[in-house]
C-alpha positions, 0 to 999 in steps of 0.5 A, spaced: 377 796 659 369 797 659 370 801 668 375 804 663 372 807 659 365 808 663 369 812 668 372 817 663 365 818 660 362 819 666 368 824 668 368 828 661 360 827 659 357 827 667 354 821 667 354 813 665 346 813 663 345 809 656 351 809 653 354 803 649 360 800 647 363 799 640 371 797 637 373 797 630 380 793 628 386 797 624 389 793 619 395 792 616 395 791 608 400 785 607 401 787 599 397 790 593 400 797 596 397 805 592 393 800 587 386 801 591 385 807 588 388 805 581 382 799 580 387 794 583 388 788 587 390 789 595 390 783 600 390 786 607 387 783 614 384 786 620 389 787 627 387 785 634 389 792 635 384 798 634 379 803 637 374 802 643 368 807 644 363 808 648 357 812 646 350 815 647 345 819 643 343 826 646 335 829 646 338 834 642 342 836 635 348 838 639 355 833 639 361 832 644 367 828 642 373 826 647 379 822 645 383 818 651 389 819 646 389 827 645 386 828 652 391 835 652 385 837 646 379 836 652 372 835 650 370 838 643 363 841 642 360 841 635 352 841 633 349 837 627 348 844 623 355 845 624 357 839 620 361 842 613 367 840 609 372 845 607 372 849 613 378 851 618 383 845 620 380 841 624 383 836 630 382 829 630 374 830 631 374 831 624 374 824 622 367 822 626 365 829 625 365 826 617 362 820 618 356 824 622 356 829 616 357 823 610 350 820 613 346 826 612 350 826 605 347 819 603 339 820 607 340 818 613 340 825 617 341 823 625 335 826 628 339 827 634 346 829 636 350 824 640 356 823 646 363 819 643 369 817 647 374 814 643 380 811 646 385 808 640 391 803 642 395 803 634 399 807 633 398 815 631 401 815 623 403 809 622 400 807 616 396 801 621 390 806 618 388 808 626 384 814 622 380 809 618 378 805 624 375 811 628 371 813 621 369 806 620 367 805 627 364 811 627 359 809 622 358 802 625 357 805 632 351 810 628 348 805 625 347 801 630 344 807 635 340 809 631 337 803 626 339 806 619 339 800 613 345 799 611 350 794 609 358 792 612 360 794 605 355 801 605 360 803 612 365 802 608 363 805 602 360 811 606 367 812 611 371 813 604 366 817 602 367 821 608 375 821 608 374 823 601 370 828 602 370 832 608 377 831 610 380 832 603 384 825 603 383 822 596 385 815 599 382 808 595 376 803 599 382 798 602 381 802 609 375 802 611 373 796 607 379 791 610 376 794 617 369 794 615 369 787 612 375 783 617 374 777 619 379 773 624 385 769 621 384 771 615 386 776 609 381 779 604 383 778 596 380 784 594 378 788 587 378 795 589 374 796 581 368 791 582 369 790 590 369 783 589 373 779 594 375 773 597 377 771 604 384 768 604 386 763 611 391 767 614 394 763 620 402 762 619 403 755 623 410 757 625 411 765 623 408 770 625 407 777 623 410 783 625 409 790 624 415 795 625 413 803 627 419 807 623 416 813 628 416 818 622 411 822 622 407 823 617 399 826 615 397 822 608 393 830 607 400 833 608 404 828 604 405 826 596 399 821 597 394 825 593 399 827 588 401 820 587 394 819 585 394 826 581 400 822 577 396 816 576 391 819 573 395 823 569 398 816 566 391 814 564 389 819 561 395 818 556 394 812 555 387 812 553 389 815 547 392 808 544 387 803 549 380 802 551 382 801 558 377 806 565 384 803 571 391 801 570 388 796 574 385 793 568 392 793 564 399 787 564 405 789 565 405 787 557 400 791 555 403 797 559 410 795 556 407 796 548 403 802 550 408 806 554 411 810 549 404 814 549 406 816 556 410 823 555 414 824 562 418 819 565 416 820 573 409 818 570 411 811 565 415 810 573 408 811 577 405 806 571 410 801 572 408 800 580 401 801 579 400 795 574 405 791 576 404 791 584 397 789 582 400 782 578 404 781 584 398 781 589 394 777 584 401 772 583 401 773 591 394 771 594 395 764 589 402 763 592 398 763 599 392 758 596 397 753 594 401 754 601 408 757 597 409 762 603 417 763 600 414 765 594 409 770 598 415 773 602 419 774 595 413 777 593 413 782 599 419 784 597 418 786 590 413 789 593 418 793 596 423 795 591 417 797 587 415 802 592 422 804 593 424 805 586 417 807 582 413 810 586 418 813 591 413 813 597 419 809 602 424 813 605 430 813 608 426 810 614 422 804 611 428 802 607 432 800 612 427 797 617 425 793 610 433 792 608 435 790 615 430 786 615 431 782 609 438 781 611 436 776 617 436 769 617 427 766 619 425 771 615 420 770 609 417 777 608 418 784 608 416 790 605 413 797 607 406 798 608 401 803 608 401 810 604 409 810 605 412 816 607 413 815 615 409 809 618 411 802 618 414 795 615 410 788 615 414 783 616 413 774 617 418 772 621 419 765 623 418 764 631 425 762 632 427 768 629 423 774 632 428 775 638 433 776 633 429 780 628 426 785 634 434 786 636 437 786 629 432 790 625 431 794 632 439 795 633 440 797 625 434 802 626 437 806 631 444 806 629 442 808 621 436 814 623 438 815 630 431 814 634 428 808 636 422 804 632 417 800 636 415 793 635 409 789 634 408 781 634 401 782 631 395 777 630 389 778 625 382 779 628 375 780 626 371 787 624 367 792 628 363 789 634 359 791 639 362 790 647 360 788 652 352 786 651 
């Protein structure tokens, strides 16, 4: 990967002089889905999979980015005074581009421009947060080239920042904080109000995890993300008139049950619903994994599931078979939709002995039902951003 990387840096920027090599995990949240930006509990864990960089600083405010994966698009050129939310739609380099903007935002402007070359192997629109990864190693990779004070959770913080702000995506902390903070074979329990966290041993003796790419393409600034949260936030709002509470996150699904008449619409009492109970699920659910209940953990994932499906109604057609198919196959624990929904993936733990006919089954059932082919992943949990090859 490293003569890779060098020899198309060389290729697109002229030479290999003082660049540097950086990577930065996707990741995969294993239950506690749409709660991050309501003040609850997520569990997700980083992948082995993710994005590579080689990068430089230049002598001056002028910027280049090429990405391996959108090599039709060729080398982008920017400046540092160029950098400005709420401009024209932009490519793929709006996310770094953010980062870059978001330093100078929280007073660490970069005193020089630089030369950035990605090459990503997770999938684009998964749902396996493949933007996510670019902006948090993006952060890493300027911390890193030019010495700014700042903390794994500061790279966290100031991607979401970014994500938030400059590219108009009003996701939660879960992303970035999951890639920023991962550690091998394990999860991070984490609470998105407080960002108190625990990491949780995650290796499955005798199963493994499995990802399946539904191929829907989806854009979280496109879809109903932001409109989920829009509802959330108008549930809230309502429900503050009978209870002292800042995020559904704070409330039991009791609480909820005796407040609820205040809240006038019934989509938004559905949203509600999710966000409150999800949050309980993954709490009960990183317990069940403490005390080793795998079974219950699986039973969890699939509420989770049902719950996305009928109140939150993020799934689709796409996720639910891919989950639904799933469940129907003997070895396997655990599925459910992962990611923001509309399009992306499944997880799934599945016995050793059953993945074959996991991958064949769910595989065959796909296609048949939607009509083109899902992609599979047998995935391994892996660490945080790292420099390369030192």
């Amino acid at each position: 990967m490293k003569e890779i990387l060098s020899a198309k840096f060389e290729e697109v920027f002229g030479d290999r002089e003082g660049i540097r090599f950086y990577f930065a995990p996707g990741r995969v949240n294993m239950i506690g889905e749409h709660t991050d930006y309501n003040g609850g509990h997520v569990f997700p864990c980083a992948l082995t999979i993710g994005t590579y960089a080689a990068a430089r600083k230049r002598k001056d405010g002028r910027l280049g980015f090429y990405s391996m994966n959108f090599g039709q698009t060729g080398l982008i050129r920017s400046s540092l005074e160029e950098l400005y939310p709420g401009g024209a739609k932009e490519d793929w380099s709006s996310y770094p581009k953010g980062v870059l903007w978001a330093f100078g935002q929280k007073g660490m402007k970069l005193p020089c421009g630089l030369e950035l070359l990605l090459y990503g192997n997770i999938p684009s629109a998964s749902g396996l947060s493949s933007s996510a990864s670019v902006e948090v190693l993006t952060a890493f990779l300027v911390r890193d080239l030019f010495g700014f004070e700042a903390t794994d959770q500061d790279l966290a913080k100031l991607a979401q920042f970014a994500e938030n702000r400059y590219n108009g995506v009003h996701c939660g902390i879960m992303d970035q904080f999951a890639i920023a903070m991962g550690k091998k074979d394990h999860a991070i329990f984490l609470d998105t109000a407080s960002l108190s966290y625990q990491y949780a041993p995650l290796k499955l003796d005798g199963a493994k995890i499995v990802i399946a790419c539904s191929n829907k393409k989806r854009g979280l600034g496109d879809s109903k993300y932001n409109e989920r949260r829009r509802e959330c936030e108008a549930a809230l709002a309502q429900l503050r008139t009978a209870v002292d509470v800042r995020n559904l996150g704070e409330l039991s699904e009791e609480e909820l049950e005796r407040y609820q008449e205040v809240i006038s619409e019934e989509t938004l009492r559905k949203r509600a619903k999710h966000a409150v109970s999800e949050n309980r699920r993954t709490i009960r659910a990183a317990a069940a994994l403490e005390r080793g209940d795998i079974r219950r953990f699986g039973e969890l994932m699939a509420a989770s599931h049902r719950s996305l499906r009928d109140d939150y109604e993020v799934t689709g057609k796409e996720l639910d078979t891919l989950a639904e198919e799933a469940w129907k196959v003997e070895g396997v624990i655990g599925s459910r939709m992962t990611g923001a929904g509309f399009g992306g993936c499944t997880v799934s733990i599945v016995e050793d002995g059953a993945v074959e006919r996991f991958l064949e089954r769910v595989g065959g059932a796909y296609q048949a039902k939607i009509g083109y082919a899902a992609d599979f992943y047998v995935a391994e949990v892996g660490g945080g951003p790292c420099v390369l090859w030192e």
